[in-house]
NUKOL-517681 format. One record per residue (C-alpha): residue in three letters; residue number from 0; x, y, z; chain. Coordinates in nm, 2 decimals. Example, Ala and Ser with C-alpha at 12.3 -4.5 7.8 and 13.67 -1.06 7.14 Angstrom:
2
('ALA',0,(1.23,-0.45,0.78),'A'),
('SER',1,(1.37,-0.11,0.71),'A'),
REM end
This chain:
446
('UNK',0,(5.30,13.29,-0.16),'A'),
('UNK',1,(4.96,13.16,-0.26),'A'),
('UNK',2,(5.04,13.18,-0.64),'A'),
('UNK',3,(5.33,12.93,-0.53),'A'),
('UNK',4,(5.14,12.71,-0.36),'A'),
('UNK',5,(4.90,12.66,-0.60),'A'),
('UNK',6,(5.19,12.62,-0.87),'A'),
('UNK',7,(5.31,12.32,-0.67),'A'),
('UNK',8,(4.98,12.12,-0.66),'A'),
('UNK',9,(4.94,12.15,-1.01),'A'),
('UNK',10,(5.25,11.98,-1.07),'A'),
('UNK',11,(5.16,11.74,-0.75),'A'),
('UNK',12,(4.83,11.67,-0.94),'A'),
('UNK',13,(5.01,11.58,-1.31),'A'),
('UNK',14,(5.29,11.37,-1.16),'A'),
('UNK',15,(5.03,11.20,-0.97),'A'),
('UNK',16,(4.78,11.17,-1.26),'A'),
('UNK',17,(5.03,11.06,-1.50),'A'),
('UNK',18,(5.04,10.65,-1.41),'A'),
('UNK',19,(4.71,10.63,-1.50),'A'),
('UNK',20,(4.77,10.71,-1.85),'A'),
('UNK',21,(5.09,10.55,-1.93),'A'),
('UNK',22,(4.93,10.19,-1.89),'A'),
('UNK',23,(4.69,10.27,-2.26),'A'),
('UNK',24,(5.00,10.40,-2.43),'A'),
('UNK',25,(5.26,10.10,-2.31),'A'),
('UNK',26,(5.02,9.82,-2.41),'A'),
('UNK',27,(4.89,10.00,-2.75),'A'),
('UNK',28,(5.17,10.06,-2.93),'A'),
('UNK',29,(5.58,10.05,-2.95),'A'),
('UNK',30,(5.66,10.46,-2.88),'A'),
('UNK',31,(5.93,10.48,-2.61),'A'),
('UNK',32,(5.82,10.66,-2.32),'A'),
('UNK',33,(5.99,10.95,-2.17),'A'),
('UNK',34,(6.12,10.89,-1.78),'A'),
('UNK',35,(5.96,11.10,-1.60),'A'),
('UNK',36,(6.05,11.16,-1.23),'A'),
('UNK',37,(5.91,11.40,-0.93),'A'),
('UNK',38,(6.15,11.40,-0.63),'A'),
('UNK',39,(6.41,11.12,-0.72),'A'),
('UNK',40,(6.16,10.84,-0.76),'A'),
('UNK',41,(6.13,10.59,-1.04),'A'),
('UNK',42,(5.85,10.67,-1.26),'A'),
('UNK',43,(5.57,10.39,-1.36),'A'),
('UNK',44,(5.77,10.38,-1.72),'A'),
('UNK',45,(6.08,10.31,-1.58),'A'),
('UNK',46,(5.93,10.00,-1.35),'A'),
('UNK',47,(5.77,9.89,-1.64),'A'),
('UNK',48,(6.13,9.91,-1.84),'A'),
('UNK',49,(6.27,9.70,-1.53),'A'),
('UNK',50,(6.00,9.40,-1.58),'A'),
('UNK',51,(6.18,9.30,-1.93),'A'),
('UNK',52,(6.33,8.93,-1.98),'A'),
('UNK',53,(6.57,9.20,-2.16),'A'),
('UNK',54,(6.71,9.33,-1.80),'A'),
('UNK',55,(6.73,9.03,-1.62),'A'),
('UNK',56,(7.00,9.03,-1.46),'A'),
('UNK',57,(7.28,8.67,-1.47),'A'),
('UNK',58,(7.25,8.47,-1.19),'A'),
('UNK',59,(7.45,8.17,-1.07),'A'),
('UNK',60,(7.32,7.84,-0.87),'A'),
('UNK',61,(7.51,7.57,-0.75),'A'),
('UNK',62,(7.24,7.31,-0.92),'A'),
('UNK',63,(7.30,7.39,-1.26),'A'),
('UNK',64,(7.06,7.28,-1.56),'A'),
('UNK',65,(7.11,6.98,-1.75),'A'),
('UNK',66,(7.19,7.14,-2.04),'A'),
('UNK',67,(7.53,7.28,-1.89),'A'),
('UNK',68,(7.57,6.93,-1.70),'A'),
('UNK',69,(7.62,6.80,-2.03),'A'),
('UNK',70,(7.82,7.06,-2.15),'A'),
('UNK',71,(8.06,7.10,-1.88),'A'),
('UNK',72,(8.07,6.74,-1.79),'A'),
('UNK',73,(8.39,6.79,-1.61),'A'),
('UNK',74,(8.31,7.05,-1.38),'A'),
('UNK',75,(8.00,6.89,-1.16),'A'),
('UNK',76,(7.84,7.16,-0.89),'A'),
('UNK',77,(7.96,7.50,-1.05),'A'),
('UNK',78,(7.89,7.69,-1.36),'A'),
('UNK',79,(7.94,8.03,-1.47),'A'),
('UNK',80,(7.75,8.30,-1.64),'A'),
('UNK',81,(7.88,8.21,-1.96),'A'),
('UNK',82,(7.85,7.82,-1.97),'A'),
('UNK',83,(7.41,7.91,-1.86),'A'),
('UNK',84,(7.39,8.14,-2.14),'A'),
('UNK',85,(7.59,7.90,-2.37),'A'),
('UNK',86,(7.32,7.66,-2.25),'A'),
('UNK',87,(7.02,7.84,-2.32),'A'),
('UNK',88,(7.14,7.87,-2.63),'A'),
('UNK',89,(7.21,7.50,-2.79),'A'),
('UNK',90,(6.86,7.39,-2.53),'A'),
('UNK',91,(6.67,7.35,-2.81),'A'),
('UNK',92,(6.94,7.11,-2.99),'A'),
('UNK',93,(7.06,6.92,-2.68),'A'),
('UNK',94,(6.73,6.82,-2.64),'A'),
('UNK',95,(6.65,6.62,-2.94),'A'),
('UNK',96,(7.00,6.44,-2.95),'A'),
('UNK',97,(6.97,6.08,-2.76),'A'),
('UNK',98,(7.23,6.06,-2.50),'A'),
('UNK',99,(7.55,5.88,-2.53),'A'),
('UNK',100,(7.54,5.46,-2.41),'A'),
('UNK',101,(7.76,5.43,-2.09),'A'),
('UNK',102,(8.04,5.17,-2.14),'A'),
('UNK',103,(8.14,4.99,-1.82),'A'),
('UNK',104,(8.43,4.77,-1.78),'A'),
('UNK',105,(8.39,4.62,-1.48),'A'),
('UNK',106,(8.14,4.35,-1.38),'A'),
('UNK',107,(7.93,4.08,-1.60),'A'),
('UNK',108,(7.93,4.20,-1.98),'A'),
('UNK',109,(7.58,4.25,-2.06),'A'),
('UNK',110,(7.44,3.97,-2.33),'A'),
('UNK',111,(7.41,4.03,-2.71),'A'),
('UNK',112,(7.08,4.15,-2.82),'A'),
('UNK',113,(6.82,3.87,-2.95),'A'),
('UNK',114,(6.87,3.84,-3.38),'A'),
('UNK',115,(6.45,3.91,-3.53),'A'),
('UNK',116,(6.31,3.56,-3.63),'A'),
('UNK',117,(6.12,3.64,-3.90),'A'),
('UNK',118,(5.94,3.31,-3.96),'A'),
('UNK',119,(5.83,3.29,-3.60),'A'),
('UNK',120,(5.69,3.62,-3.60),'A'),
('UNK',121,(5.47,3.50,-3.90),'A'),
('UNK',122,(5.39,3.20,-3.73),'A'),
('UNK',123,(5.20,3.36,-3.41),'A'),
('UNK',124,(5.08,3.65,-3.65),'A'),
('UNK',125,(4.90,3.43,-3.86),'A'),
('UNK',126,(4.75,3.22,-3.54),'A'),
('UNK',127,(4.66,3.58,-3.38),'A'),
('UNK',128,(4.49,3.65,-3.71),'A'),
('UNK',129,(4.31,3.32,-3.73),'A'),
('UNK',130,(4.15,3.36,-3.33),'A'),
('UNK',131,(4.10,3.75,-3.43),'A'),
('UNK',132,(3.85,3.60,-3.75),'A'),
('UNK',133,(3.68,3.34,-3.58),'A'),
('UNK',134,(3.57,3.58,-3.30),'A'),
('UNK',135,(3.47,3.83,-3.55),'A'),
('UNK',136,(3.32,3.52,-3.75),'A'),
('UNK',137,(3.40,3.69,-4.08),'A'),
('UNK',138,(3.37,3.41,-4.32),'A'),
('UNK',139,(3.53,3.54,-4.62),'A'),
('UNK',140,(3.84,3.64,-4.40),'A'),
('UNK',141,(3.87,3.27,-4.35),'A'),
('UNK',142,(3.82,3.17,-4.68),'A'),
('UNK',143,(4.09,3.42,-4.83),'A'),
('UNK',144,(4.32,3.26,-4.51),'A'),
('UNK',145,(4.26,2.95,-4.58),'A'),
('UNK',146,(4.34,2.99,-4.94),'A'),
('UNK',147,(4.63,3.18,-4.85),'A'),
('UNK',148,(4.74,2.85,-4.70),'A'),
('UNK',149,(4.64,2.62,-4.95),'A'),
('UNK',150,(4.35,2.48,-4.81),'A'),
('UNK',151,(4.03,2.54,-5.03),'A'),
('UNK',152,(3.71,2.55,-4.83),'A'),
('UNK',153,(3.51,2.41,-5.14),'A'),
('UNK',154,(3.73,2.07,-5.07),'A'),
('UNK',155,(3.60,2.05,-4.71),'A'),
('UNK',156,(3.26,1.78,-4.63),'A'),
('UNK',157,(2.94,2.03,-4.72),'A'),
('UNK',158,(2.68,2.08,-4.52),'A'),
('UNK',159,(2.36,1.80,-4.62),'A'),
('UNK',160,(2.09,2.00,-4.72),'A'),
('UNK',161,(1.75,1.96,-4.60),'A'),
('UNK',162,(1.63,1.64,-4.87),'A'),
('UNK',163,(1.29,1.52,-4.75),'A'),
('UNK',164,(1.10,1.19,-4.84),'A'),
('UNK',165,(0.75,1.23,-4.97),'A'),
('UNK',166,(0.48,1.22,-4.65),'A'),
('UNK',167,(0.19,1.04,-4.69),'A'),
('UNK',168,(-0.15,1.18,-4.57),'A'),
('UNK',169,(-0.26,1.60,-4.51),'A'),
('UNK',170,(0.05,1.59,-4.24),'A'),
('UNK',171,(0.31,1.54,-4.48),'A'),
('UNK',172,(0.13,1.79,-4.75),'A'),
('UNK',173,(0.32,2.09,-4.61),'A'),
('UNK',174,(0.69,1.91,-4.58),'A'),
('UNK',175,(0.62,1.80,-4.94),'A'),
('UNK',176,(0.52,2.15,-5.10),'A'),
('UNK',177,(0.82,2.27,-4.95),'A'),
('UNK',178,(1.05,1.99,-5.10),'A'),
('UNK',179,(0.89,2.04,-5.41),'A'),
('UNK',180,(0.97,2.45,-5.38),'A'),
('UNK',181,(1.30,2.38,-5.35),'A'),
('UNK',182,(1.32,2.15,-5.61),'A'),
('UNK',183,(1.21,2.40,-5.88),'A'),
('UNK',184,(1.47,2.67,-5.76),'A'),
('UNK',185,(1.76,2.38,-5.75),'A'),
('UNK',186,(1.64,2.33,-6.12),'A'),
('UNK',187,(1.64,2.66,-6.20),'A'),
('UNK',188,(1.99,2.72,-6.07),'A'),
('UNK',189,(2.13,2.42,-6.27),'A'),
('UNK',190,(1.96,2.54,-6.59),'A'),
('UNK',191,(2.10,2.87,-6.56),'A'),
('UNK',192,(2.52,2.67,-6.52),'A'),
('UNK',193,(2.36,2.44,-6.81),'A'),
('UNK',194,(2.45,2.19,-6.58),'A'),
('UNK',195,(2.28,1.92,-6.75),'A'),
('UNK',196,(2.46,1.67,-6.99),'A'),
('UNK',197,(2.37,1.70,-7.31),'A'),
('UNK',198,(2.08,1.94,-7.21),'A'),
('UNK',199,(2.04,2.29,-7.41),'A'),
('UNK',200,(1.88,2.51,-7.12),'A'),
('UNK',201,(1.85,2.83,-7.37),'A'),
('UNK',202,(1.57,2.90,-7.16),'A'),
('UNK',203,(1.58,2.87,-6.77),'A'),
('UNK',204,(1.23,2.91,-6.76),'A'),
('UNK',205,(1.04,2.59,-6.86),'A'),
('UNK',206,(0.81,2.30,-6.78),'A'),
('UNK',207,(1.09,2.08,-6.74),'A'),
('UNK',208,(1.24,2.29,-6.38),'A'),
('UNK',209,(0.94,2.12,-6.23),'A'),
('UNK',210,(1.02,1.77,-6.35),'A'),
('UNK',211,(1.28,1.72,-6.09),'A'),
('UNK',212,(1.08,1.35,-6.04),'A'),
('UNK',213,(1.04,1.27,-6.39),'A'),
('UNK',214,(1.16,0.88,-6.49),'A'),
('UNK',215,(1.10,0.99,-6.88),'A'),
('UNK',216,(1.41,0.97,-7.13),'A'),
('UNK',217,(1.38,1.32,-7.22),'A'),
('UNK',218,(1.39,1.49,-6.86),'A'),
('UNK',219,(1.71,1.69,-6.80),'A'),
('UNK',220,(1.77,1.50,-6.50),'A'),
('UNK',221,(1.82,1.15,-6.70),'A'),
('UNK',222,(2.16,1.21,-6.79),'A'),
('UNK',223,(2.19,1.22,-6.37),'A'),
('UNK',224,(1.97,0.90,-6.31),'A'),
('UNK',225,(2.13,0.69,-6.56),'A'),
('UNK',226,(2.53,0.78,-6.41),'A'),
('UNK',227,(2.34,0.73,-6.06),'A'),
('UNK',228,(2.23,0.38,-6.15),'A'),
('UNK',229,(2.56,0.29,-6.26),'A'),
('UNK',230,(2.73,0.39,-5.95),'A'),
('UNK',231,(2.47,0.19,-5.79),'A'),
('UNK',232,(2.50,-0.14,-5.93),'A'),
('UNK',233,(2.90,-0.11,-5.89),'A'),
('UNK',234,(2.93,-0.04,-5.50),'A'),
('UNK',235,(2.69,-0.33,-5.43),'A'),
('UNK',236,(2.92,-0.58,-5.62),'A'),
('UNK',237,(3.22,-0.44,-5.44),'A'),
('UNK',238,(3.07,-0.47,-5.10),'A'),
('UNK',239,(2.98,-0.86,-5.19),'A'),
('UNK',240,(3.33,-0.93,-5.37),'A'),
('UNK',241,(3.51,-0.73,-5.13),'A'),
('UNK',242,(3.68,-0.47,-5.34),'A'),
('UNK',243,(3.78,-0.16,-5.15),'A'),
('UNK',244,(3.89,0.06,-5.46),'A'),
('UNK',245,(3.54,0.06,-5.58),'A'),
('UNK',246,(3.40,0.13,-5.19),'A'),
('UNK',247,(3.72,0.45,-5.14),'A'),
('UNK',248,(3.61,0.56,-5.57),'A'),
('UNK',249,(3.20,0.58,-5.56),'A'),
('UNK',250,(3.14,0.62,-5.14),'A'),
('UNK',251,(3.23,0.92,-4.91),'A'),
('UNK',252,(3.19,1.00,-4.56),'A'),
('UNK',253,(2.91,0.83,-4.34),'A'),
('UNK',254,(2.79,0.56,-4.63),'A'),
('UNK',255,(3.17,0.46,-4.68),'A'),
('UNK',256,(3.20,0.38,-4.35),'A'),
('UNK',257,(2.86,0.16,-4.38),'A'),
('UNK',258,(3.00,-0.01,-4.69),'A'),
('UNK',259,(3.29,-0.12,-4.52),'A'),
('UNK',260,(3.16,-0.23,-4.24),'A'),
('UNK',261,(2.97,-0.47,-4.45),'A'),
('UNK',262,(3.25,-0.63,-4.63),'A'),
('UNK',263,(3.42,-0.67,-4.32),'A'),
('UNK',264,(3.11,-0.86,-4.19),'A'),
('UNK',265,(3.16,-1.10,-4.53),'A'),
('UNK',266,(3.48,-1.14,-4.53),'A'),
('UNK',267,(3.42,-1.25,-4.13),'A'),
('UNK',268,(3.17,-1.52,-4.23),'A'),
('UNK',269,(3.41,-1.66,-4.45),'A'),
('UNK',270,(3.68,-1.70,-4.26),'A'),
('UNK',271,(3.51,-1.86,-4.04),'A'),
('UNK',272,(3.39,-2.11,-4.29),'A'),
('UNK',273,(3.72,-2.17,-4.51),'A'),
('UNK',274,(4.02,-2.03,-4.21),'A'),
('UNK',275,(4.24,-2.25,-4.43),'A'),
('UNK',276,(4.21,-2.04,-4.74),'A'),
('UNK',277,(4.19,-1.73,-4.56),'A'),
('UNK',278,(4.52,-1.79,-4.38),'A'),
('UNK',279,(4.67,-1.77,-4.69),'A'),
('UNK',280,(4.53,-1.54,-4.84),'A'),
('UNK',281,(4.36,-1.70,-5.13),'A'),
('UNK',282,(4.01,-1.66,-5.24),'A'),
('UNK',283,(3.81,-1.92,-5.08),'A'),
('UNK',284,(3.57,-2.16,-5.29),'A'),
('UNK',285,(3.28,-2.01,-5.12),'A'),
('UNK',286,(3.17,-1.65,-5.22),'A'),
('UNK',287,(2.89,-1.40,-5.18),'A'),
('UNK',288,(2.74,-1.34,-5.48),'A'),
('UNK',289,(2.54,-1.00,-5.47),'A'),
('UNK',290,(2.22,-1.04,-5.77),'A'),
('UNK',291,(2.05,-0.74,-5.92),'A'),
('UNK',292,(1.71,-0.95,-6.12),'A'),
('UNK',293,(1.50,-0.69,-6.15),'A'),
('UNK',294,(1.32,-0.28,-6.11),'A'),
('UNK',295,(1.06,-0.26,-5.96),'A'),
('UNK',296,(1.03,0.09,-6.02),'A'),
('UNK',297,(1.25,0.28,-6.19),'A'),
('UNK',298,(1.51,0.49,-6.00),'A'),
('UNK',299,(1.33,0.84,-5.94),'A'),
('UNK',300,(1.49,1.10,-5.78),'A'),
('UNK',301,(1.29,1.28,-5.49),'A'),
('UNK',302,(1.45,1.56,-5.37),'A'),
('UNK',303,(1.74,1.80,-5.53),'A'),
('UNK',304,(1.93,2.07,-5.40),'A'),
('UNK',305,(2.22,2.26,-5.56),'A'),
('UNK',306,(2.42,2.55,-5.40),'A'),
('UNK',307,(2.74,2.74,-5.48),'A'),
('UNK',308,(3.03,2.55,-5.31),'A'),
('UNK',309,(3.34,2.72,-5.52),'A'),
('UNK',310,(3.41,3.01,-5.39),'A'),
('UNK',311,(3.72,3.06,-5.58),'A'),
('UNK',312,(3.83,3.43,-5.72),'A'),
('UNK',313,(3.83,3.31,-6.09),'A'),
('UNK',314,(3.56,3.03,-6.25),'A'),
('UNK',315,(3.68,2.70,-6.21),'A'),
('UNK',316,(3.88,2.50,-6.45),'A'),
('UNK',317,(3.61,2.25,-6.46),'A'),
('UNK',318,(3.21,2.22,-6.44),'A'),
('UNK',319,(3.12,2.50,-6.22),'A'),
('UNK',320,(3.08,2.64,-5.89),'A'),
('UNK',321,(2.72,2.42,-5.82),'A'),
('UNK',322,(2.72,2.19,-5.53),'A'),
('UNK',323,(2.40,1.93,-5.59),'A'),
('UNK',324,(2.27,1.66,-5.37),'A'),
('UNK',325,(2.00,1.42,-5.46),'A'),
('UNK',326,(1.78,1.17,-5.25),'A'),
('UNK',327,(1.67,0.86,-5.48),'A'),
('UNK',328,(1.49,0.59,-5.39),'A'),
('UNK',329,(1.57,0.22,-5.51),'A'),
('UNK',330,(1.32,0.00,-5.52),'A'),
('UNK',331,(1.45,-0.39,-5.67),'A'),
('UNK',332,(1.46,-0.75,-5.62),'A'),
('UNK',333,(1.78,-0.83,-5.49),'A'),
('UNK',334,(1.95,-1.13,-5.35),'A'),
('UNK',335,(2.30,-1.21,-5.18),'A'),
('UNK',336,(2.40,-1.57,-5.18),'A'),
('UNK',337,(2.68,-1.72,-5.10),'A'),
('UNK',338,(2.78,-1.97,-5.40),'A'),
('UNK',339,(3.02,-2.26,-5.43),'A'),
('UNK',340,(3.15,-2.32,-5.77),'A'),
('UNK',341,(3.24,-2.68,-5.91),'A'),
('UNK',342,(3.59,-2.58,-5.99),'A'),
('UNK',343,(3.67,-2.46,-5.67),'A'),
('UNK',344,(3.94,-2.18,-5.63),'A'),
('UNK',345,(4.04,-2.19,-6.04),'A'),
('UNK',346,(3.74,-2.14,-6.16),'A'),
('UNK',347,(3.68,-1.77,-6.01),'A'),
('UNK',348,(3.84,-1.52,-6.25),'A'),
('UNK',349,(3.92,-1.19,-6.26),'A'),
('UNK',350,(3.68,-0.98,-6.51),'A'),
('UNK',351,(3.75,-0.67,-6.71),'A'),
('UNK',352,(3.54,-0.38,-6.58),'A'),
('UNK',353,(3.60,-0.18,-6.32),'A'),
('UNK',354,(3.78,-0.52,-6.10),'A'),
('UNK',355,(3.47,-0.73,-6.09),'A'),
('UNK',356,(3.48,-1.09,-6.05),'A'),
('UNK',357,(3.33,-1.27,-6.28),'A'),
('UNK',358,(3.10,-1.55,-6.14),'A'),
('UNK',359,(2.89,-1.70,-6.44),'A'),
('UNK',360,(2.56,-1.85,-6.38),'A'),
('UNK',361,(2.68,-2.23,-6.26),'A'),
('UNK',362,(2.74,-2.15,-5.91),'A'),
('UNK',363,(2.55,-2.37,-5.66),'A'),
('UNK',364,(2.34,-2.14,-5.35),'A'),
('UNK',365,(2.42,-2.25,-5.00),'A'),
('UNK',366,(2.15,-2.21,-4.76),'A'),
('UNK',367,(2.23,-2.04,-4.43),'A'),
('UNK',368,(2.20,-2.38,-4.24),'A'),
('UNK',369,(2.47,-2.55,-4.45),'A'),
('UNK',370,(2.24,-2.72,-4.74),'A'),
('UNK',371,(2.32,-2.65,-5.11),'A'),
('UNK',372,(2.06,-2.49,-5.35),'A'),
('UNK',373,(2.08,-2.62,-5.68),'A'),
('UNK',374,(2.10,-2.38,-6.00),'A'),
('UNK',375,(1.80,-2.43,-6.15),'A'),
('UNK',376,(1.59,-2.39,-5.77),'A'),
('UNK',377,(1.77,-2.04,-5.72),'A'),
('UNK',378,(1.62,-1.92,-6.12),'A'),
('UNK',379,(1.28,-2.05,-6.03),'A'),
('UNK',380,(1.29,-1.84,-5.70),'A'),
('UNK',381,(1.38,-1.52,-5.90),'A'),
('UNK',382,(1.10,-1.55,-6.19),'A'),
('UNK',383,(0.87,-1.64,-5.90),'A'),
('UNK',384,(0.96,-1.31,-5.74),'A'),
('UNK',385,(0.98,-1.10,-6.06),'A'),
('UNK',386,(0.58,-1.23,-6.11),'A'),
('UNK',387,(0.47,-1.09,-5.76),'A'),
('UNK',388,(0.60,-0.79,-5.79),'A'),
('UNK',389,(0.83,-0.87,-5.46),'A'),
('UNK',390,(0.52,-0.93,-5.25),'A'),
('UNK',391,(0.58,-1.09,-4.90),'A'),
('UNK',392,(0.99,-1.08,-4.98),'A'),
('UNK',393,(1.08,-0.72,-4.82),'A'),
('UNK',394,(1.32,-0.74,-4.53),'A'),
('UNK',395,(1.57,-0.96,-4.44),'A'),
('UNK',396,(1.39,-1.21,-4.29),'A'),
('UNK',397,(1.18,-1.27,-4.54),'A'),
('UNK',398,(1.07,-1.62,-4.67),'A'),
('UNK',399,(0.85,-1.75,-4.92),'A'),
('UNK',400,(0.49,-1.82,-4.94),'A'),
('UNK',401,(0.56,-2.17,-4.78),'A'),
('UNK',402,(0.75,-2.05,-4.53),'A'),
('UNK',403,(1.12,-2.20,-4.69),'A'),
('UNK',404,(1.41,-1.99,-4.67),'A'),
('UNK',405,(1.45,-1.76,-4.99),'A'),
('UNK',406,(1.71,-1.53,-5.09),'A'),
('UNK',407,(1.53,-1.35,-5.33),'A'),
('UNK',408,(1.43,-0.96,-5.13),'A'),
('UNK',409,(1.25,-0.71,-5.26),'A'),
('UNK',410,(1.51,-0.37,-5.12),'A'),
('UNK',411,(1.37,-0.05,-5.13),'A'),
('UNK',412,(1.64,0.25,-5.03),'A'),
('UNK',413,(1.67,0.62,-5.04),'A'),
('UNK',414,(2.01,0.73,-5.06),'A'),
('UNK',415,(2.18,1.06,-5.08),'A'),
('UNK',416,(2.39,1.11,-5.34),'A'),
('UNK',417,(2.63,1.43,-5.41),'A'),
('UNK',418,(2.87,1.61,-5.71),'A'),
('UNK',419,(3.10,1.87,-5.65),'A'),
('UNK',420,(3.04,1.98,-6.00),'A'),
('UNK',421,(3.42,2.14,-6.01),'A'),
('UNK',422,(3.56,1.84,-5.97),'A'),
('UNK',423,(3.56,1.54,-6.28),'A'),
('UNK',424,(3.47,1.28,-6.05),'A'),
('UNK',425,(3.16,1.27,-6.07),'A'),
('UNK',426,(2.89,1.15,-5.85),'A'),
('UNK',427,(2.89,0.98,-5.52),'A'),
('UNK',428,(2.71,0.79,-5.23),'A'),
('UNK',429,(2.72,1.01,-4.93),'A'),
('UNK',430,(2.46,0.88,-4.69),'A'),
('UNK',431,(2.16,0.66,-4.63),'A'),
('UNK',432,(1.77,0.78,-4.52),'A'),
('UNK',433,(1.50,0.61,-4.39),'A'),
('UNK',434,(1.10,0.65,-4.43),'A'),
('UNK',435,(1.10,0.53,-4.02),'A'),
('UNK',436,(1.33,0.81,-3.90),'A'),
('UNK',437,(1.19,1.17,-3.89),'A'),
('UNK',438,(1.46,1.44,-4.04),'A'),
('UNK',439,(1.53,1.68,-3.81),'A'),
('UNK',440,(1.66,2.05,-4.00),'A'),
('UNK',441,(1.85,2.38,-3.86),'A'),
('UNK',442,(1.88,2.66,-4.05),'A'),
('UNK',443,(2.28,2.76,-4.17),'A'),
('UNK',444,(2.45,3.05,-3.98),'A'),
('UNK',445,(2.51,3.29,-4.23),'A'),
REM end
C-alpha cells in the first residue's frame, strides 16, 4: 500500500514537472512533441498545437471584407467560407489595382476635363522663377534669364562710377589720391584688353598707366582725347542748328535730354522772331550760329574708370568686354550769336559733313536788344578775347571791359563721357558735372 502510494506521486510530480520544460524545447527548435496526458486533460504541447494560425478555425460575419465585397459584388451582406478564403488569397493583388470609374446615367453629365496649356504654364513658371531670383538676389540667375529672353544686361544704362574733379587745398588731397588710385588700376585694366588705338601695351606695367592726365601726343589716352574732341565740337553745332540726328548719335541719357532742351529753347526764340517762316516750315533768315575760336587749355581728361560690362558666355564679336567712363574738362572761348545773312533764306546751305549747315563768315551778329553787329566788330571781339586769355568773359552774363554786350565767353565744362567698348559706336556724352556741386558716392551691392 505505501509502495503504491509513493508510485503515484512520482508520476503526480513528472506530469506536473513536465510544462516547465516543454516551453525551452518548443521555442529552440522544430522536434514535434509527444502529447502527453494525465487524467484526460490536454497537455501544455497540445494547447500550444491549438494556438497556430494553422488551426484556426473558418468563421463567417455578416460584414464581410472588402476584398469579397468586390468579389462577390452581387451578393451584398453574406459570404461564405470559400469566397473569405478566395479573398485572402488575391488581398495582396486587389489592393494595388485602382477601382473601376462609376458611370451614371441619370442627372447632369459631368464636364470634359480641362486640355494642358502648355504656353501658359511657361508663362507663370517663368514669372515664379523671375520673383523666386529677385528674392534670392542671385545676379547671374538673372543674367542667364534675361539672356534666355533676349534681353542682354550689358545693353542696359550702367551704373556712373565715382569720377571726381580735382579739390583744391589739404581737404581735397584725400578725394584726389583716391581718383588718382583708381585711375592707375582703370589704366592698367585697359592695357591689359590693349584697349588703346594704335597703342602696343606689351607691357601692362609702365610709366604711361599713371598718365591718365597727360595732354602729350604720345600718351595712350590721345587716341581717346582726340575722338572726344570731335564728338565735342559736333553736338554743340547740332544744338545751335537744331539737328536731332547728331543730338539721338553722340548724346545718351541725362545729357540728351539737356541738349534737347536747348534746341527747343532756340528754336522757341525764333519763332517768336520770324512766326512767318516757322509756320511753314522753312528755315528762317535769322540763325544761331554756335563759334568755337579758341583752347584755352587743351582737353585733359581727369578721371577714368573702366569695368567689365559684357558678361556674355563667349568674347564679344567686337572690342571687348571693358566699360570706360571719362570726366574731361573743356576750357574755350566760345560764342553763340544769332546771325542774319544778306541773302536771306537762299543763301543758307546744306554742307557735307555729318548735316552741318554751312554758314560762311559774312553773317551779320544781332544783339539781344535788336541792333546788328557788323562782321568786322564781331572778329575784333574774338582776337580781343583770344589776347586775354578769356579774362572777365566767363558766364553768361558776361560783358566786356566797357561794360557793352559781348558774345565772346570763355566756357569751362567737365563732362562725362562713356564707351561700351563691345559696341562700334564709339564714344558718347552721358552727363554733365560741376566744380559747385559736391558728388555724393554709394558703394555697389555686390
Amino acid at each position: 500500500m505505501l509502495s503504491a502510494s509513493r508510485s503515484l506521486c512520482r508520476r503526480r510530480q513528472n506530469a506536473i514537472a513536465l510544462p516547465f520544460l516543454l516551453p525551452k524545447a518548443v521555442g529552440a527548435g522544430k522536434h514535434q512533441v509527444p502529447s502527453l496526458t494525465v487524467s484526460g486533460v490536454r497537455t501544455y504541447a497540445q494547447k500550444r498545437v491549438a494556438r497556430t494560425p494553422q488551426s484556426v478555425p473558418q468563421r463567417t460575419t455578416t460584414n464581410p471584407s472588402p476584398t469579397s465585397q468586390v468579389k462577390n459584388r452581387n451578393v451584398p451582406g453574406t459570404t461564405t467560407a470559400s469566397s473569405v478564403g478566395a479573398g485572402a488569397a488575391t488581398s495582396s493583388t486587389k489592393a494595388t489595382q485602382a477601382p473601376k470609374p462609376v458611370i451614371t446615367t441619370s442627372g447632369t453629365p459631368k464636364p470634359a476635363p480641362k486640355t494642358f496649356d502648355e504656353k501658359a504654364f511657361t508663362k507663370v513658371r517663368q514669372a515664379d522663377l523671375m520673383r523666386e531670383m529677385e528674392r534670392s538676389g542671385s545676379q547671374l540667375d538673372m543674367v542667364r534669364l534675361s539672356i534666355a529672353q533676349g534681353m542682354y544686361p550689358w545693353d542696359q544704362k550702367a551704373e556712373l562710377m565715382d569720377l571726381r574733379i580735382p579739390q583744391k587745398g589739404i581737404q581735397g588731397w584725400s578725394e584726389n589720391f583716391k581718383n588718382n588710385i583708381q585711375n592707375v588700376l582703370s589704366m592698367y585694366r585697359l592695357a591689359e584688353d590693349y584697349a588703346f588705338p594704335g597703342k602696343a601695351t606689351k607691357y601692362r606695367i609702365h610709366p604711361q598707366i599713371f598718365r591718365a592726365k597727360s595732354t602729350k601726343d604720345n600718351a595712350w589716352v590721345a587716341p581717346y582725347r582726340d575722338e572726344i574732341w570731335r564728338i565735342y565740337l559736333a553736338v554743340n553745332k547740332a544744338i545751335a542748328i537744331g539737328n536731332r540726328g547728331i543730338i539721338a548719335r553722340f548724346t545718351a541719357y541725362e545729357y540728351q535730354s539737356h541738349a534737347l532742351k536747348l534746341l527747343n529753347n532756340n528754336h522757341a526764340i525764333i519763332n517768336k522772331l520770324t512766326p512767318a517762316y516757322s509756320k511753314r516750315g522753312v528755315i528762317p533768315s535769322k540763325y544761331f550760329l554756335w563759334g568755337m575760336h579758341h583752347e584755352l587749355s587743351p582737353l585733359r581728361i581727369e578721371s577714368i574708370r573702366a569695368f567689365p560690362l559684357y558678361t556674355g558666355p563667349q568674347e564679344p564679336k567686337y572690342g571687348n568686354r571693358n566699360c570706360v567712363q571719362v570726366l574731361v574738362r573743356v576750357e574755350t572761348l566760345q560764342s553763340l550769336t544769332m546771325r542774319m545773312r544778306e541773302g536771306g533764306v537762299g543763301a543758307i546751305v546744306t554742307g557735307g559733313g555729318a548735316g552741318e549747315i554751312d554758314v560762311g563768315e559774312g553773317g551779320r551778329v544781332v544783339r539781344p536788344d535788336g541792333s546788328i553787329m557788323e562782321v568786322e566788330e564781331f572778329e575784333k571781339l574774338v582776337e580781343e578775347a583770344k589776347a586775354s586769355g578769356g579774362k572777365g568773359l566767363a558766364g553768361p552774363g558776361a560783358n566786356g571791359k566797357d561794360g557793352k554786350w559781348n558774345p565772346v565767353k570763355r566756357v569751362v565744362e567737365y563732362l562725362v563721357f562713356e564707351n561700351k567698348m563691345f559696341y562700334p559706336e564709339g564714344w558718347y556724352i552721358r552727363d554733365q558735372m560741376y566744380e559747385s556741386v559736391k558728388p555724393r558716392f554709394r558703394d555697389l551691392e555686390a
